[in-house]
N, C-alpha and C positions, 0 to 999 in steps of 0.2 A: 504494500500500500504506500503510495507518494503523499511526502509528511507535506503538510499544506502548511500548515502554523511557521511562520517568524518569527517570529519576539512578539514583544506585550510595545501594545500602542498606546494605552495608557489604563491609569489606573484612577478608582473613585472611592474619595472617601466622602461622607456625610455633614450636613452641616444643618444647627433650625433657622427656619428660614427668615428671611432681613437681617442677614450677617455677614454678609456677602465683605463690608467695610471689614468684617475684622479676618477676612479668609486672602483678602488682598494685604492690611497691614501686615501677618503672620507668614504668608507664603511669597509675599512680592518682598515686601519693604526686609523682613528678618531674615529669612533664608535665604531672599537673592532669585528667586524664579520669575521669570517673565509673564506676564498675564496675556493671553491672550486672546483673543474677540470669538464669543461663542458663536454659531448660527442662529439667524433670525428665528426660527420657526424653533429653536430649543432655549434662547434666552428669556426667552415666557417663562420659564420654569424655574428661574430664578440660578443661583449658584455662579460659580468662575470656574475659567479654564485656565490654567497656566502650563507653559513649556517647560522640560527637564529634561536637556543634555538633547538628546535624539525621540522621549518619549513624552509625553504628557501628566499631567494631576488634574483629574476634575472635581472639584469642590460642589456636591450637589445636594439639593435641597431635598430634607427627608420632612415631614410633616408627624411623625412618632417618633420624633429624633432621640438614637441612643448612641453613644462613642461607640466606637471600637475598642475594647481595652488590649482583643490580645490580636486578631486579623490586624495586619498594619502593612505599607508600604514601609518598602527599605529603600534609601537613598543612597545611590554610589557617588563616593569622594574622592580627592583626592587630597590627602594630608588630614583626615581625621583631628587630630589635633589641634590645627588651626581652628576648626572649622569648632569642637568643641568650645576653646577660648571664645570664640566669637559669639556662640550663642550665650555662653556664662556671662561675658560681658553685655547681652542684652537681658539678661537674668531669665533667662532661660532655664529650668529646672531637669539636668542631667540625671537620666538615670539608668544605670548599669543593671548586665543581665546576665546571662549564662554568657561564660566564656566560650568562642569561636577560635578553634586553632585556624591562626592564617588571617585572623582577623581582628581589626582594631573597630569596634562598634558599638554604639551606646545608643537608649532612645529618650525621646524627647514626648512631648504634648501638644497636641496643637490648640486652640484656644477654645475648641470643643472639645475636648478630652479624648480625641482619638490620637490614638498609640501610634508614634515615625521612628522606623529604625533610620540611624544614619549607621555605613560602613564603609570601609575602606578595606579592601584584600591586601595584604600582606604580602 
């Protein structure tokens, strides 16, 4: 059988709805991703789309909104490190998980309480 599947084109986490401000502050302004213009006929529906590397995040509107504590997106870095400093310095709340051999990784919260792995491979 010819494997059809690529890679992942983007991935969605939740958010309640008119909070779109703080899904741009958290994901544009703190992490550094690019926002970018949903389609007409689906920005009815409220939520943001932002770019990542070659992949996307979409930020969309659930109406029985509940986090993700443990389903998360993981974000590939480079220099982990930096990139924690950077969030501690916007007082970002680090928190560490089961060790990854080959891996420097830790998660974070988004302002809806869904769980983001950040990692970098080793």
């Amino acid at each position: 059988m010819e494997n059809y599947f690529l890679g992942i084109d983007h991935v969605q986490v939740a958010a309640p709805a008119n909070r779109e401000w703080e899904a741009r502050e958290f994901y544009s302004e703190t992490l550094g991703f690019k926002e970018i213009t949903k389609p007409a006929n689906l920005a009815l529906n409220g939520g943001v789309w932002f770019q990542v590397g070659h992949q996307q995040l979409h930020v969309g509107v659930e109406d029985d909104f509940s986090p993700a504590k443990e389903a998360h997106p993981a974000f590939l870095v480079h220099n982990a490190t930096d990139v924690r400093k950077l969030l501690e310095s916007k007082a970002i709340e680090i928190i560490y998980g089961d060790e990854l051999e080959g891996a420097d990784r830790f998660y974070i919260y988004d302002p809806f309480g869904n769980r983001i792995e950040i990692i970098e491979w080793l």
